[in-house]
C-alpha positions in Angstrom: 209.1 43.8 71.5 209.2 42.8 75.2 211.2 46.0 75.9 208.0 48.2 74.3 206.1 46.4 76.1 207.6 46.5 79.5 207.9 50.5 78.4 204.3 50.2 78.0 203.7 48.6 81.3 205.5 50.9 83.0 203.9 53.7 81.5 200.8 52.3 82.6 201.5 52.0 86.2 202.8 55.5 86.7 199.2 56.7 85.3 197.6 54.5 87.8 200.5 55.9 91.0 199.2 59.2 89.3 195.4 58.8 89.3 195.4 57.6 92.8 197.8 59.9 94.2 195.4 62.4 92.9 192.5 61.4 94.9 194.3 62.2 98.5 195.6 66.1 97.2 194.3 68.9 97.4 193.7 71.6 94.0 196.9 72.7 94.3 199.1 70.3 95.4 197.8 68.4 92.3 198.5 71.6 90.2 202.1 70.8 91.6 202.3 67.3 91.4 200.9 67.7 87.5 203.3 70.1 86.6 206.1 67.6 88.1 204.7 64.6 86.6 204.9 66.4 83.2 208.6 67.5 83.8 209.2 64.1 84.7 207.6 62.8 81.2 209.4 65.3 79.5 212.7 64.7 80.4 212.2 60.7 80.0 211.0 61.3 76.8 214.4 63.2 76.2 216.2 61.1 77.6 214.9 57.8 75.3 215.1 60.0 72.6 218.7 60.1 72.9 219.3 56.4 73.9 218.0 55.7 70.7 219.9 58.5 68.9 222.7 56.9 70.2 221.6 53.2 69.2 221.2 54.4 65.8 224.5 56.3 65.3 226.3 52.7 66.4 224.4 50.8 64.2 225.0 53.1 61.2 229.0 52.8 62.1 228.5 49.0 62.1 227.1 48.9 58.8 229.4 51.4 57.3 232.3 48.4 58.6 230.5 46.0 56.5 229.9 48.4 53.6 225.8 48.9 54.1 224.8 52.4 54.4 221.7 52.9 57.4 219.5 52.6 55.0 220.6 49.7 52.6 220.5 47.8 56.0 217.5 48.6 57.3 215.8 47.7 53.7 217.2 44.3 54.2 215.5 43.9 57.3 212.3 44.4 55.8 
């Protein structure tokens, strides 16, 4: 939760670095700080997409230890 959260937060703030970074550039060196920005979002979003790849194959070889299949476990959770 307070890791969404601080995701959230910092999410937030590099909108805000964005917007006001944007009102001192010219047309195109916003076009090239835009299409920066969006590589930037793109490869974070990669990049947490594989963390929590990652996280998930562990946790399914921990419950395979105990006997719990991903999904048995996460149905016990819940």
């Amino acid at each position: 939760m307070a890791q969404k959260r601080a995701e959230a937060e910092m999410l937030e703030e590099t909108i805000r670095q964005y917007h006001e970074r944007r009102k001192h550039q010219t047309a195109e060196e916003a076009g090239v700080a835009q299409e920066q920005t969006s590589e930037e979002i793109i490869k974070s979003a990669m990049e947490q997409a594989l963390r929590i790849l990652r996280e998930m194959n562990t946790d399914r070889e921990s419950f395979r230890k105990v006997g719990l299949t991903f999904e048995e476990r996460h149905v016990m959770i819940f």
